[in-house]
N, C-alpha and C positions, 0 to 999 in steps of 0.2 A: 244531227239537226232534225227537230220533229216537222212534219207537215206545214204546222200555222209558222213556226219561226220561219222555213223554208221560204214560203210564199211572200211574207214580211220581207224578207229581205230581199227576192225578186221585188216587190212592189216599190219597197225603198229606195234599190236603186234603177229603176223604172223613172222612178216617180224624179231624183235628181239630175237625169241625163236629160230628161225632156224640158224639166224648169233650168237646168241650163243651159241651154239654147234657146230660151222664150222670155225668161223673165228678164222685169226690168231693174235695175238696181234702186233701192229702195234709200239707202246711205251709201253714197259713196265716201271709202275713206275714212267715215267719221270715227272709226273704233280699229285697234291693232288686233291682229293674229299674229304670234311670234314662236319662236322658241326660245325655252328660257332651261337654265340661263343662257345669255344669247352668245357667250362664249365660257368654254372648258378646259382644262388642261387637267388629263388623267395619267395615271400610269402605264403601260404597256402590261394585257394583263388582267386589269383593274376592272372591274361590272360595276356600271353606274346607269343612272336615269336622266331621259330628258322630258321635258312636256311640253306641249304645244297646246299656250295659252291663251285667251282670249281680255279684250279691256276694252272695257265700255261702249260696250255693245248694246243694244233695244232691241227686245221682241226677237230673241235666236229662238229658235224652235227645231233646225234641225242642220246640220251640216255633214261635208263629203269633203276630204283634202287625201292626197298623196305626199309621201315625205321620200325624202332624196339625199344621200349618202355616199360616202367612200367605201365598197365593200373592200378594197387594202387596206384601209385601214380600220374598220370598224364591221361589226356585226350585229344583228339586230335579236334579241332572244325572246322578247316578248313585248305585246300592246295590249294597253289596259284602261279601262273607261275613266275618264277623272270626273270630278263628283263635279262639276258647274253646269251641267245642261239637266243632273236630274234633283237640283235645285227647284226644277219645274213640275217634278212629277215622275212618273217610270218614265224608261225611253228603254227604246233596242238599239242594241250598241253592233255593231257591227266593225272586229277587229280587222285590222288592214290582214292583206296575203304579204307575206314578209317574202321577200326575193334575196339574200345575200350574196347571190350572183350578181345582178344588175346593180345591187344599191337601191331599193325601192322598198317601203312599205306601199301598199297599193290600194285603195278604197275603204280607209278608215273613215265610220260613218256612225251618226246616231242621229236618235231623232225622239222626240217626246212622243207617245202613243197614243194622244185623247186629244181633243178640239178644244185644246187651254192656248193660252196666251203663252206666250216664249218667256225666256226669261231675261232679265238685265244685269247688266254690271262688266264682272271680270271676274278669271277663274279659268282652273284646269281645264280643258276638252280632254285631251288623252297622253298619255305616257308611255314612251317609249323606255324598254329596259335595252340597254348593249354593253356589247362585251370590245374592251380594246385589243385588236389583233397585235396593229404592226406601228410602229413610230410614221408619224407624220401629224398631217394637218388634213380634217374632212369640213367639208363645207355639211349644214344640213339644212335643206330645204324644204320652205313647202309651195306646193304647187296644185294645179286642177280644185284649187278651192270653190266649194260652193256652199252659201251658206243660206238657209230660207226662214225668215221671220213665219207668225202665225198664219198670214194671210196666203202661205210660197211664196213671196216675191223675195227677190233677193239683195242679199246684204254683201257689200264689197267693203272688205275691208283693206286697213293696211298692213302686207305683208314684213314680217321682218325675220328675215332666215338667221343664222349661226353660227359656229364652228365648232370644232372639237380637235386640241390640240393633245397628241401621244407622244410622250414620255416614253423615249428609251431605258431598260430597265438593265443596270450592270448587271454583266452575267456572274454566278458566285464566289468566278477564279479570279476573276476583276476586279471584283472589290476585295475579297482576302488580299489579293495583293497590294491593292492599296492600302487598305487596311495596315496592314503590314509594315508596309513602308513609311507610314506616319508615325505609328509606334515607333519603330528604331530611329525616327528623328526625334518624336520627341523623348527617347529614353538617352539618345549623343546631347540632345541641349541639356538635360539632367543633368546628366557626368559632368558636363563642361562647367555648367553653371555652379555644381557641387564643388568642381576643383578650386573655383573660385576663390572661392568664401574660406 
């Protein structure tokens, strides 16, 4: 990381720990933050993506969230900018510190870098790539959201978290044996059906 990006993102998140604690909410509620899709069911195994979306929203200009996870079950392999906040212009993206110990992405953040107007609608923030470890059920959350229109005041939105449901995957001797054993069923209904006739 060079010098200016360094300090940028000292300032960046300088700049969100102090507006959140101070600012006032600008909308409460009136637009989601989610994850989508807001539920999954993969294979054990299987790398797939999630993203934490945003809808109908005014004037975002720059946001901070944390995301939250089963590391038994799931693992996090990369975070990657979604194109709806540089709809408005460049931004510096700042990838979360991925923890697969704890279950945390930890201060995914971006922000538009010029004195423009936020931008509106709905749209990708950021994407999570994971990898499925172990069979279960992970909740995925998000949480320490803060989000600041052009002016920094802030925007509250409505949270809606996830899941991620793992698929046991037959091991090869498991299913050869099944396998197996449906063949010589259906090869006995053959014979039988043949003597039939």
């Amino acid at each position: 990381m060079n010098s200016r990006t360094r300090k940028l993102s000292d300032w960046l998140l300088s700049l969100f720990l102090v507006v959140g604690f101070t600012a006032v909410p600008a909308f409460a509620g009136s637009f989601d933050l989610s994850v989508q899709p807001a539920t999954l069911t993969v294979n054990q195994g299987e790398a797939f993506s999630l993203d934490v979306s945003i809808a109908g929203v005014t004037d975002l200009y720059a946001f901070q969230f944390d995301l939250g996870f089963d590391p038994t079950v799931l693992s996090v392999t990369n975070v990657r900018e979604g194109a709806f906040l540089a709809t408005g212009g460049s931004t510096f993206f700042i990838p979360g510190t991925i923890d697969n110990v704890g279950g945390t992405v930890s201060n995914n953040a971006n922000t538009l870098e010029s004195a423009i107007s936020g931008v509106n609608g709905s749209g990708v923030l950021v994407t999570f790539d994971f990898d499925a470890l172990a069979a279960g059920t992970s909740q995925i959350s998000i949480f320490n959201a803060i989000l600041l229109d052009s002016n920094l005041s802030g925007l509250t939105p409505e949270i809606e978290n996830g899941s991620v449901t793992v698929r046991a995957v037959p091991e090869p001797s498991s299913l050869l044996l099944l396998l197996g054993g449906l063949g010589g069923l259906l090869g006995g209904l053959m014979v039988r059906h043949g003597k039939m006739m």
